[in-house]
N, CA, C and O atoms as a MOPAC input file, in Angstrom:
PM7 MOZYME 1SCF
protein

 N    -37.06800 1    69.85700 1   -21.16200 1
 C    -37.98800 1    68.93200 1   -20.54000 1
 C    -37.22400 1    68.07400 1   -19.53600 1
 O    -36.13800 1    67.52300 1   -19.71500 1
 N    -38.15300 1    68.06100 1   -18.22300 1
 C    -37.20700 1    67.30400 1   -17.49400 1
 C    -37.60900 1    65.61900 1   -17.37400 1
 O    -38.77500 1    65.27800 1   -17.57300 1
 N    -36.72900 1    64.77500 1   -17.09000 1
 C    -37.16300 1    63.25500 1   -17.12300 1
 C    -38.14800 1    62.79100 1   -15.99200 1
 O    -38.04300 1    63.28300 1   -14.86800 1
 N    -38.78900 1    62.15900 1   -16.18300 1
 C    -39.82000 1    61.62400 1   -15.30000 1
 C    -39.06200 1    61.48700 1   -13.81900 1
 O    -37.86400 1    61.25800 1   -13.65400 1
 N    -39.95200 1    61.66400 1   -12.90700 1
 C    -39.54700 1    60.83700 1   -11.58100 1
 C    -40.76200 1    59.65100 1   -11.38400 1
 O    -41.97500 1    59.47200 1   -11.49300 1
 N    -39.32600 1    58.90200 1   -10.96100 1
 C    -40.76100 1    57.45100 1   -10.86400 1
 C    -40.30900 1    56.69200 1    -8.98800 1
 O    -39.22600 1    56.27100 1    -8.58000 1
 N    -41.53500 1    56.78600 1    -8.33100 1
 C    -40.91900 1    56.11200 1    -6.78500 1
 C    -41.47000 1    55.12300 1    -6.60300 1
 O    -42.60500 1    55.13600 1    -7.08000 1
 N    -41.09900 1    53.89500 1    -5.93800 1
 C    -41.70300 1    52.94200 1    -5.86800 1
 C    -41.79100 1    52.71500 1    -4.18900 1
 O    -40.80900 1    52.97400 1    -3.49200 1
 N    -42.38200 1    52.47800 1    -3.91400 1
 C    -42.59400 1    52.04600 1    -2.29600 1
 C    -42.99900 1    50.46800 1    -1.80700 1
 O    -43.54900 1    49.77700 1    -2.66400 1
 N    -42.73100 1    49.81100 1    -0.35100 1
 C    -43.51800 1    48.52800 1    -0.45100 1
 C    -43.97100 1    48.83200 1     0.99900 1
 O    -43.27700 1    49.37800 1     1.85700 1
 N    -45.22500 1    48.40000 1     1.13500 1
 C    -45.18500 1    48.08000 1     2.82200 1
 C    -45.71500 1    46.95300 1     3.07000 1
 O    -46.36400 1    46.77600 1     2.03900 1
 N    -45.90100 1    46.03200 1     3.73900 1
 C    -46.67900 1    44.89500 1     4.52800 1
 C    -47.43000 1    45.54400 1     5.65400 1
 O    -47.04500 1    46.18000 1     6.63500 1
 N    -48.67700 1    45.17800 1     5.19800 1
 C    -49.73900 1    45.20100 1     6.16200 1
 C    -49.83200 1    43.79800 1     7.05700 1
 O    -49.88900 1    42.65800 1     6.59700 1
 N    -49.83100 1    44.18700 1     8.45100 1
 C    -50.11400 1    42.87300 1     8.69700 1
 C    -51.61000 1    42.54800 1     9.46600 1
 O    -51.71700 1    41.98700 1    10.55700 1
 N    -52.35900 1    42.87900 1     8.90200 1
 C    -53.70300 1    42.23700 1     8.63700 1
 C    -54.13400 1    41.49000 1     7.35600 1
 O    -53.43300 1    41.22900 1     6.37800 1
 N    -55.48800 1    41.18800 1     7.57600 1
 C    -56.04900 1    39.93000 1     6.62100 1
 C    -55.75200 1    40.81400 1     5.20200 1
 O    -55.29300 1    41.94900 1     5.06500 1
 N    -56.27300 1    39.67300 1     4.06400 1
 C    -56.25300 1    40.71800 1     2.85900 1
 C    -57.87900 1    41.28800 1     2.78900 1
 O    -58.11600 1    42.21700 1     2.01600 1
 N    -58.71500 1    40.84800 1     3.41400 1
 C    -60.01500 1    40.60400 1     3.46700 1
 C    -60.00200 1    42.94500 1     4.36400 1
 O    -60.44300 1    44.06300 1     4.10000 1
 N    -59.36700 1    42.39200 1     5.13900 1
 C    -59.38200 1    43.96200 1     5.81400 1
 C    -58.87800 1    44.69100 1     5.22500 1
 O    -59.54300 1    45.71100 1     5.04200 1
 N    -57.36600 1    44.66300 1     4.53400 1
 C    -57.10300 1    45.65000 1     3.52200 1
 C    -58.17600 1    45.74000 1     2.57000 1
 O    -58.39500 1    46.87800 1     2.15600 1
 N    -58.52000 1    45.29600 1     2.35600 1
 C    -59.55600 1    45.69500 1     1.09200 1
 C    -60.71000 1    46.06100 1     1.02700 1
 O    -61.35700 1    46.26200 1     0.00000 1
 N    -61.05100 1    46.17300 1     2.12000 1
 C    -62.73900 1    46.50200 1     2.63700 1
 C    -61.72000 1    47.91700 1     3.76700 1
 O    -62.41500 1    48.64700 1     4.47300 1
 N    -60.70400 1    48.04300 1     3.77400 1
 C    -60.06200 1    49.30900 1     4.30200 1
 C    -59.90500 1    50.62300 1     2.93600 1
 O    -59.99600 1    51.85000 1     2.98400 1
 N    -59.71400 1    49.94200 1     2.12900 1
 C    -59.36100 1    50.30700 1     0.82100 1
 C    -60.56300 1    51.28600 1     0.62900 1
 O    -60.38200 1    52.50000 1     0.53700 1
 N    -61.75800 1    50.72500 1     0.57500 1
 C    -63.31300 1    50.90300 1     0.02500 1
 C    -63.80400 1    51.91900 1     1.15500 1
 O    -64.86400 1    52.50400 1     0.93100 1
 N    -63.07300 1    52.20200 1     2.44900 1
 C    -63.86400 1    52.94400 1     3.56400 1
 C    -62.76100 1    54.20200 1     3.74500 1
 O    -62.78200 1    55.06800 1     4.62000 1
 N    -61.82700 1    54.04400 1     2.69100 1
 C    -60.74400 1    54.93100 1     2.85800 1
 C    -61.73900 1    57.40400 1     2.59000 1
 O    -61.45700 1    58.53900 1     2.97500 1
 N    -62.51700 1    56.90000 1     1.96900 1
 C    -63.11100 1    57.97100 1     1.72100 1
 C    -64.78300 1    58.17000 1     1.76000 1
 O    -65.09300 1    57.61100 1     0.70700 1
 N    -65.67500 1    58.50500 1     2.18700 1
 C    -65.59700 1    59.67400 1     2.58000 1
 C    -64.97900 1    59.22700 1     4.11700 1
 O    -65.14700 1    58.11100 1     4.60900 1
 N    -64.27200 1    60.28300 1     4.72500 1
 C    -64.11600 1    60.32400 1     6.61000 1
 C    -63.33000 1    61.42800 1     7.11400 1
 O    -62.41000 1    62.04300 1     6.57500 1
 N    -63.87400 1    61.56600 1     8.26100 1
 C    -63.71800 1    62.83000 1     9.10000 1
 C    -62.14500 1    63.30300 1     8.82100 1
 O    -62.01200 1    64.52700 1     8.81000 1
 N    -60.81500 1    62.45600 1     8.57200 1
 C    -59.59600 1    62.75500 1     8.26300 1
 C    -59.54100 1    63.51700 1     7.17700 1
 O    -58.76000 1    64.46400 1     7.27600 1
 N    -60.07700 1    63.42100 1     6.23900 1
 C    -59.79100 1    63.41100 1     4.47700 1
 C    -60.29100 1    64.60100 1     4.40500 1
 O    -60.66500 1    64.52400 1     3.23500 1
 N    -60.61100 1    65.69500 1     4.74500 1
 C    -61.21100 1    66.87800 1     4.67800 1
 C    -60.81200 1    67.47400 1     2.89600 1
 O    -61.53500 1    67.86600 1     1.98100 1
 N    -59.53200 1    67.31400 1     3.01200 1
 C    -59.43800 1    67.65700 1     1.20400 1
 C    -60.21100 1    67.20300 1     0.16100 1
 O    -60.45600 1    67.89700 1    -0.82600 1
 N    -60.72100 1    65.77200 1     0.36200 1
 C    -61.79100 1    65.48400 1    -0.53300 1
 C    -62.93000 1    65.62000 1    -0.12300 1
 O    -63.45700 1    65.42900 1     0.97300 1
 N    -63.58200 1    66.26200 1    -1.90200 1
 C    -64.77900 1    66.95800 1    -1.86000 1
 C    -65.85200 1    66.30300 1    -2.37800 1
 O    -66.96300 1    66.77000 1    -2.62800 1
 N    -65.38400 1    64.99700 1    -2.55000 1
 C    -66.28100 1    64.08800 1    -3.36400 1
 C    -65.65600 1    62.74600 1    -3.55800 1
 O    -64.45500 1    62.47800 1    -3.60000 1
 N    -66.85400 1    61.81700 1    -3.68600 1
 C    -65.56000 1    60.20000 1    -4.12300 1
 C    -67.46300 1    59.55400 1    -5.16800 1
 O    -68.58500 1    59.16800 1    -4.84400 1
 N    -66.94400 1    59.73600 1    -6.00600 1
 C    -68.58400 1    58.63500 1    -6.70800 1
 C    -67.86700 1    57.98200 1    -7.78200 1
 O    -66.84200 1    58.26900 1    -8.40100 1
 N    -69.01500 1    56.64600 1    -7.85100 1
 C    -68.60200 1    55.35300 1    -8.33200 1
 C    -69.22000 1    55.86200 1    -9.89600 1
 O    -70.16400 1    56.64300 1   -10.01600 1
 N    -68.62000 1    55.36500 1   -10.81100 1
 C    -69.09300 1    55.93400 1   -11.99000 1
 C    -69.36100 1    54.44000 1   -12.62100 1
 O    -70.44400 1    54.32800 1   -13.19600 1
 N    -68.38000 1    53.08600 1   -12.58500 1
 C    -69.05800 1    52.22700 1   -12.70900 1
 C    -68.36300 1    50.74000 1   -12.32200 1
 O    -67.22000 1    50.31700 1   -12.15300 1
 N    -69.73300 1    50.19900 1   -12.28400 1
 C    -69.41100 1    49.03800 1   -11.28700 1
 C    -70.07700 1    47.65100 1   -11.72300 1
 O    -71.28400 1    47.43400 1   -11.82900 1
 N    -68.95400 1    46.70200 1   -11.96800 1
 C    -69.95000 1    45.39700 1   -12.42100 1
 C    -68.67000 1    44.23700 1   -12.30600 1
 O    -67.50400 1    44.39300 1   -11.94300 1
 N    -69.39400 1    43.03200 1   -12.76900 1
 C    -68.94200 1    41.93200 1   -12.38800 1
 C    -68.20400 1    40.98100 1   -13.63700 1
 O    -68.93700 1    40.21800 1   -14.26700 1
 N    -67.00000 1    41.04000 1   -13.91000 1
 C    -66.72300 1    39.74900 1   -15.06200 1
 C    -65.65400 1    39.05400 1   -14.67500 1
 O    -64.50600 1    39.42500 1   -14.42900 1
 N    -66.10900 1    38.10500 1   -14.65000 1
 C    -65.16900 1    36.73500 1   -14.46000 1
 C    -65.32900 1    36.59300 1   -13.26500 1
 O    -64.40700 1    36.02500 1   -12.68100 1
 N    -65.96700 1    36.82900 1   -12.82600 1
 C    -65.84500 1    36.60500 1   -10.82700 1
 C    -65.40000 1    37.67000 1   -10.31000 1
 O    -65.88000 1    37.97400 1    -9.21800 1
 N    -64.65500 1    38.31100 1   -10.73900 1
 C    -63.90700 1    39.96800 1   -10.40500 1
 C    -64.97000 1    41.14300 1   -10.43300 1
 O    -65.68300 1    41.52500 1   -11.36100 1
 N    -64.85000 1    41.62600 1    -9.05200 1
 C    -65.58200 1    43.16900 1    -9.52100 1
 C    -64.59100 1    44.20900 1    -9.49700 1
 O    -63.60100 1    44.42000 1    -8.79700 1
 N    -65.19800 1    44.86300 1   -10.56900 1
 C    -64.03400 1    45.34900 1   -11.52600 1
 C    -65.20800 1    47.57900 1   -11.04900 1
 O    -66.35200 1    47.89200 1   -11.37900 1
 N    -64.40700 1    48.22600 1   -10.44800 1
 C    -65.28200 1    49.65700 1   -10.30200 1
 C    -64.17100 1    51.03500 1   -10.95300 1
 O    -62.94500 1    51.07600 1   -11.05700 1
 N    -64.74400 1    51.57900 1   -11.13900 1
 C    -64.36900 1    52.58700 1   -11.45200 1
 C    -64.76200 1    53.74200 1   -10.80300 1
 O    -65.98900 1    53.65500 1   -10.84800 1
 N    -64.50800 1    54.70800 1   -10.26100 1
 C    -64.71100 1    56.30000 1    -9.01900 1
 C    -63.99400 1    57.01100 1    -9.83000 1
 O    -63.14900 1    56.68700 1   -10.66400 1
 N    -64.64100 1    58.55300 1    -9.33100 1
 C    -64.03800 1    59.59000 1    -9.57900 1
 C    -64.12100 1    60.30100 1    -8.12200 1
 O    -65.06600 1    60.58300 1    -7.38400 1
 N    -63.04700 1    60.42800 1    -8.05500 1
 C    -62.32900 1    61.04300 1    -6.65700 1
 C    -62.06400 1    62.94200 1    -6.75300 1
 O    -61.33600 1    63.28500 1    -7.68500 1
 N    -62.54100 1    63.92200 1    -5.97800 1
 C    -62.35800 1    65.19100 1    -6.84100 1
 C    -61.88600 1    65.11500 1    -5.43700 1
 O    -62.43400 1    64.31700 1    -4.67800 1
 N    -60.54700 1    66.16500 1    -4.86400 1
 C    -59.76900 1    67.10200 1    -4.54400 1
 C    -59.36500 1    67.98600 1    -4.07700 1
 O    -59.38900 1    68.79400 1    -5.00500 1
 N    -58.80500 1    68.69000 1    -2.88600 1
 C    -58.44800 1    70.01100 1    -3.05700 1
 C    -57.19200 1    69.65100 1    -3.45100 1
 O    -56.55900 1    68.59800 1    -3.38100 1
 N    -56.86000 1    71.20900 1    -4.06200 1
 C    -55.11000 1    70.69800 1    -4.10900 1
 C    -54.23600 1    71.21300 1    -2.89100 1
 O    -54.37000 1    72.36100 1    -2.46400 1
 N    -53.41000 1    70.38500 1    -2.39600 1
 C    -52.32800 1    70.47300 1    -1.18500 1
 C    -50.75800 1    71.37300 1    -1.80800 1
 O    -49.59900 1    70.97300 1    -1.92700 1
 N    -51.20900 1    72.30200 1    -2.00800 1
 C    -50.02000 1    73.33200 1    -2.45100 1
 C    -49.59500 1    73.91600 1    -1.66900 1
 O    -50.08500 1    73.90900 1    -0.54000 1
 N    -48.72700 1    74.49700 1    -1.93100 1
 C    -47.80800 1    76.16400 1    -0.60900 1
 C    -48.70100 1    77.13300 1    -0.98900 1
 O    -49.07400 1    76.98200 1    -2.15300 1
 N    -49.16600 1    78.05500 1    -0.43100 1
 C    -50.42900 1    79.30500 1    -1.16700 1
 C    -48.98900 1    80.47500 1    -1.98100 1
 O    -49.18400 1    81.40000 1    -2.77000 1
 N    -48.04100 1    80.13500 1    -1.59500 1
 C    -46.80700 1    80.63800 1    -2.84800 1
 C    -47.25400 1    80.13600 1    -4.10100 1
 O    -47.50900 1    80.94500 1    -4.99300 1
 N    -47.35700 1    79.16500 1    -4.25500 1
 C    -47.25500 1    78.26000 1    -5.10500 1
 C    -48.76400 1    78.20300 1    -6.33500 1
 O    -48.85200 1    78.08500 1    -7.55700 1
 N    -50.07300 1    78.41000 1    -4.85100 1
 C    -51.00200 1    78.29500 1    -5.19300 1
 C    -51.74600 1    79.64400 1    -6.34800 1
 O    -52.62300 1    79.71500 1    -7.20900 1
 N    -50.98100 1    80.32900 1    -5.84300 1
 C    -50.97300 1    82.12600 1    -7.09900 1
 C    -51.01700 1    81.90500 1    -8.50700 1
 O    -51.72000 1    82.53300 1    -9.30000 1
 N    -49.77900 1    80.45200 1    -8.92600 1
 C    -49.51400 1    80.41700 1   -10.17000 1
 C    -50.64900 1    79.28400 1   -10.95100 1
 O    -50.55200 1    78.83200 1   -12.09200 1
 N    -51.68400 1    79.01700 1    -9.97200 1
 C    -52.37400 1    77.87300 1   -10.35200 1
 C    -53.94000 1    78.25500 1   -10.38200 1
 O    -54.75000 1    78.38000 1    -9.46300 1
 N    -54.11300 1    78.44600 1   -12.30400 1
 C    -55.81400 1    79.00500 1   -12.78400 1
 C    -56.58700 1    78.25100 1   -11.56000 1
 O    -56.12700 1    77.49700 1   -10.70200 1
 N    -58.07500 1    78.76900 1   -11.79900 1
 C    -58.87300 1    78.80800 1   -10.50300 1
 C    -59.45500 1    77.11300 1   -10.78800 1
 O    -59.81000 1    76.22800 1   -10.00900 1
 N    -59.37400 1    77.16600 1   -11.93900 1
 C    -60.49700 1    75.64600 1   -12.68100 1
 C    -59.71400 1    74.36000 1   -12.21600 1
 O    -60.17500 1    73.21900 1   -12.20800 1
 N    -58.26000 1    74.80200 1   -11.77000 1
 C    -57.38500 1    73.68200 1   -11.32000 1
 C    -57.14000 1    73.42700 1    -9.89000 1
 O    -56.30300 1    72.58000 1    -9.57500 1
 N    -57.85500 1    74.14400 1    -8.91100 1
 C    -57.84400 1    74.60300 1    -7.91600 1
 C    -58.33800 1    73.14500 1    -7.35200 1
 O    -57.52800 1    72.81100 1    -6.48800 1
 N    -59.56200 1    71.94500 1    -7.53800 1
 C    -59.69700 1    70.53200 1    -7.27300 1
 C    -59.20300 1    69.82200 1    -8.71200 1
 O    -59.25100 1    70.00900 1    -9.92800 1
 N    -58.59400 1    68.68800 1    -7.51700 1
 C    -58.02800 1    67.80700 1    -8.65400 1
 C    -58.79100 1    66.65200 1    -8.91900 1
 O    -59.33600 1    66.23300 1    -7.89800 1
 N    -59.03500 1    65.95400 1    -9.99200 1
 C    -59.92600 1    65.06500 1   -10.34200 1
 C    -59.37500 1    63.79100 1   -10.75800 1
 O    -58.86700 1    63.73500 1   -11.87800 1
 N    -59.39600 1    62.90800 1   -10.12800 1
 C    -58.73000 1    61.45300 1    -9.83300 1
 C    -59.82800 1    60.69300 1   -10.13600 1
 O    -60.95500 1    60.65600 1    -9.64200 1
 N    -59.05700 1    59.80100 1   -11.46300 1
 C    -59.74300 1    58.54600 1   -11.75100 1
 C    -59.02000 1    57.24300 1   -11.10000 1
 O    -57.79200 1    57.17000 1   -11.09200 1
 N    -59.77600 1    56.29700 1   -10.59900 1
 C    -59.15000 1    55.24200 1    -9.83000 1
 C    -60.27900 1    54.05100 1   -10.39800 1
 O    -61.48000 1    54.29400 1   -10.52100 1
 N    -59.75600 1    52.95300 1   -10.66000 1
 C    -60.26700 1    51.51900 1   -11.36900 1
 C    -59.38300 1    50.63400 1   -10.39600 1
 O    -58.16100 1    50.66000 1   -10.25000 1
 N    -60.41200 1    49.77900 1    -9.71700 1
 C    -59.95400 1    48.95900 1    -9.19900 1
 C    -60.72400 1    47.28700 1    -9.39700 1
 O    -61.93900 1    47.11900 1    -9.49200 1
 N    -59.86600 1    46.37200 1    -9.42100 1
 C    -60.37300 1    45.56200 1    -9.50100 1
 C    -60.05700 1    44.35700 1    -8.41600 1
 O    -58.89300 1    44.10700 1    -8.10300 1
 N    -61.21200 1    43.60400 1    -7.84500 1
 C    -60.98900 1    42.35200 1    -6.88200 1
 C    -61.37700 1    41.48600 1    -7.12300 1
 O    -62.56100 1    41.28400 1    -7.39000 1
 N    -60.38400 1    40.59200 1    -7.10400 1
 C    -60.71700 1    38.65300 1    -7.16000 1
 C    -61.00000 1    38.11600 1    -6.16500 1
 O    -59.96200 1    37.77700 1    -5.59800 1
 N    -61.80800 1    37.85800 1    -5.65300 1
 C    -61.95600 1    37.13400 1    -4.37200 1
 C    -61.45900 1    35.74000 1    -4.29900 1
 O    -61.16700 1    35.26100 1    -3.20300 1
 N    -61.32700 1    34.95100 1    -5.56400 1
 C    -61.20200 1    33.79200 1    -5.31100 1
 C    -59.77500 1    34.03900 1    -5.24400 1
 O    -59.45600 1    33.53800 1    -4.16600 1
 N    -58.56600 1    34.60200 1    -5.86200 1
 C    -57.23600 1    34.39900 1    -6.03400 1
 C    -56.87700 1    35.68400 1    -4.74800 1
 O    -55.74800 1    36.15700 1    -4.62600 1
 N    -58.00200 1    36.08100 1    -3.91200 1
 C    -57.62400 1    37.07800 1    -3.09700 1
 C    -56.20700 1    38.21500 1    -3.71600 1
 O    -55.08200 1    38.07200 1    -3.23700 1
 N    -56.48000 1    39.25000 1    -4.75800 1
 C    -56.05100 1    40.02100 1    -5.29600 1
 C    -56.66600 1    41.31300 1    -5.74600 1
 O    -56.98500 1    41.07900 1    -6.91100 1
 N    -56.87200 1    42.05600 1    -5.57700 1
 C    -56.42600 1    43.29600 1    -5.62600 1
 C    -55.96700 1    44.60000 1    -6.36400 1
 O    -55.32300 1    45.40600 1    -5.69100 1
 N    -56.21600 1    44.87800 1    -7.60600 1
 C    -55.48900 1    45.72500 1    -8.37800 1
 C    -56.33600 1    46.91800 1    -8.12400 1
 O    -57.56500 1    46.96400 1    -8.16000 1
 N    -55.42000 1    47.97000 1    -7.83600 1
 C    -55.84800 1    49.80300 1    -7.76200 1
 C    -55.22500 1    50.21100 1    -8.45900 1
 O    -54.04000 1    50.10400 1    -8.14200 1
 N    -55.50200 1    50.95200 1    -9.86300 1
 C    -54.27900 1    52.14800 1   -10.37200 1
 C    -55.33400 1    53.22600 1   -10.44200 1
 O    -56.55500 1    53.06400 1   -10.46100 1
 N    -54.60100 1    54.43600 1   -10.48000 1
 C    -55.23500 1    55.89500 1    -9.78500 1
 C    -54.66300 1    56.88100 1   -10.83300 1
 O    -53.55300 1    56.48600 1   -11.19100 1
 N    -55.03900 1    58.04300 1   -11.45800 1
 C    -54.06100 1    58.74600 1   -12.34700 1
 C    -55.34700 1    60.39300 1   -12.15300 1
 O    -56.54300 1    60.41200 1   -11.86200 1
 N    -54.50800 1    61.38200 1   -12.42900 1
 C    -55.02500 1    62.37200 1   -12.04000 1
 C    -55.64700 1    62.64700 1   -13.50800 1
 O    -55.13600 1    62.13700 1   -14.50500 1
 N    -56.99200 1    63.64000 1   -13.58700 1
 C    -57.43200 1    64.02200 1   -14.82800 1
 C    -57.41400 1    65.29700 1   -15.41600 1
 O    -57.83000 1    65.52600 1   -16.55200 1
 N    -56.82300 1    66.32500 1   -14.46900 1
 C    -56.46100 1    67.35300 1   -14.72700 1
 C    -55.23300 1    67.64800 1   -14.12000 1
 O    -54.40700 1    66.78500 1   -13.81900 1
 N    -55.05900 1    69.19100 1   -13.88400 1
 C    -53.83100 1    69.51800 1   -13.31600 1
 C    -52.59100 1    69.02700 1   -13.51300 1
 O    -51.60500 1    69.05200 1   -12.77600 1
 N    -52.80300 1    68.43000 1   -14.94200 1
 C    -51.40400 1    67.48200 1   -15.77700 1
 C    -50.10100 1    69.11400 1   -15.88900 1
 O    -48.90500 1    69.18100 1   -15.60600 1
 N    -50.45100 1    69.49400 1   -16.08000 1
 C    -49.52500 1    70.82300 1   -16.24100 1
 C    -48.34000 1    71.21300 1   -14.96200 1
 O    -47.31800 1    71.88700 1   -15.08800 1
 N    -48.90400 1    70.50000 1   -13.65600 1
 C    -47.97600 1    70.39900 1   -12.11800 1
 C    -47.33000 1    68.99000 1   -12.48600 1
 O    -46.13400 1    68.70000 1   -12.45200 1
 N    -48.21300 1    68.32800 1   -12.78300 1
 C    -47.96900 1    67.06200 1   -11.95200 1
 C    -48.57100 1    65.67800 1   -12.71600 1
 O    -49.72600 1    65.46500 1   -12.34500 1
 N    -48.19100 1    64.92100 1   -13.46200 1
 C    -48.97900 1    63.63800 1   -13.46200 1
 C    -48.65200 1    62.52700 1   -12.95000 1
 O    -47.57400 1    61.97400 1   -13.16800 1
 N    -49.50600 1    62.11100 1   -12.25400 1
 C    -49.51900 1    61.24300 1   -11.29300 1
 C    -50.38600 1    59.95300 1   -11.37000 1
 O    -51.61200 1    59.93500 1   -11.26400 1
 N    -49.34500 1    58.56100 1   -11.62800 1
 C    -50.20700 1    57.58200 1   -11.73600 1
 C    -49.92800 1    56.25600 1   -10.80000 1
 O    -48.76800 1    55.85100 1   -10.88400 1
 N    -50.49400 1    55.76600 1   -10.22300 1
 C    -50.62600 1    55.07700 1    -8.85200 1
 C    -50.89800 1    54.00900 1    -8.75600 1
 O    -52.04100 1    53.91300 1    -8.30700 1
 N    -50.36600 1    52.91400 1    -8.97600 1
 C    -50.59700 1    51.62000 1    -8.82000 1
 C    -50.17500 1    51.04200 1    -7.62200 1
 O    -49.12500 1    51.31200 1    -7.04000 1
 N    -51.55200 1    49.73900 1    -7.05300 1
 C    -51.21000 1    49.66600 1    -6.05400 1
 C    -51.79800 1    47.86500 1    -5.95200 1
 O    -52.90500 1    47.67600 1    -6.45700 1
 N    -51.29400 1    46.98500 1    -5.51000 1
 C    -51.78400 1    45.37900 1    -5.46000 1
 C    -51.54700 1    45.18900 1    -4.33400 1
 O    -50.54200 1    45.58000 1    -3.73900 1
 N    -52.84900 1    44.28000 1    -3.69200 1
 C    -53.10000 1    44.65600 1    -2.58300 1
 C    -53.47100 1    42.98600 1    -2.21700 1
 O    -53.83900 1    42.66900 1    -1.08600 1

């Protein structure tokens, strides 16, 4: 078994947080994203002042077609759960993202504060 890889990245946006985050929300469906085949809100509500959503994001997968031979047909879109939550008053931000299949390549979990 091999040990996890873990990457961390930072960037600064330098726009409002108001635009990142309403960038965030328009990131899918659009003419770029052709790999995704779907983005729906599964659920969405309000506590503490925070709206707090949950999506399911489905996929193609971005493989080498080498690669793509060794991979059953049922795994062929990948299915991404993403929960995000926004404070408006403390202007914050939380996205984490984790894949729901295709754990057998790859698991992948994505946090992002914004």
């Amino acid at each position: 078994m091999t040990s996890p890889r873990i990457f961390n990245g930072w960037t600064t946006f330098k726009k409002s947080w108001e635009d990142v985050t309403v960038a965030h929300w328009l990131k899918y469906p659009n003419p770029f994203s052709n790999h995704i085949l779907s983005d729906d809100v599964v659920e969405r509500k309000i506590e503490e002042g925070k709206l707090c959503t949950v999506r399911l994001i489905v996929k193609k997968q971005k493989l080498p077609k080498t690669l793509m031979m060794f991979v059953p047909s049922k795994h062929r879109e990948c299915y991404v759960k993403e929960t995000s939550i926004i404070d408006p008053v403390n202007q914050e931000c939380i996205i984490t993202a984790e894949n729901l299949n295709c754990r057998f390549i790859s698991l992948v979990k994505r946090n992002f504060t914004i």
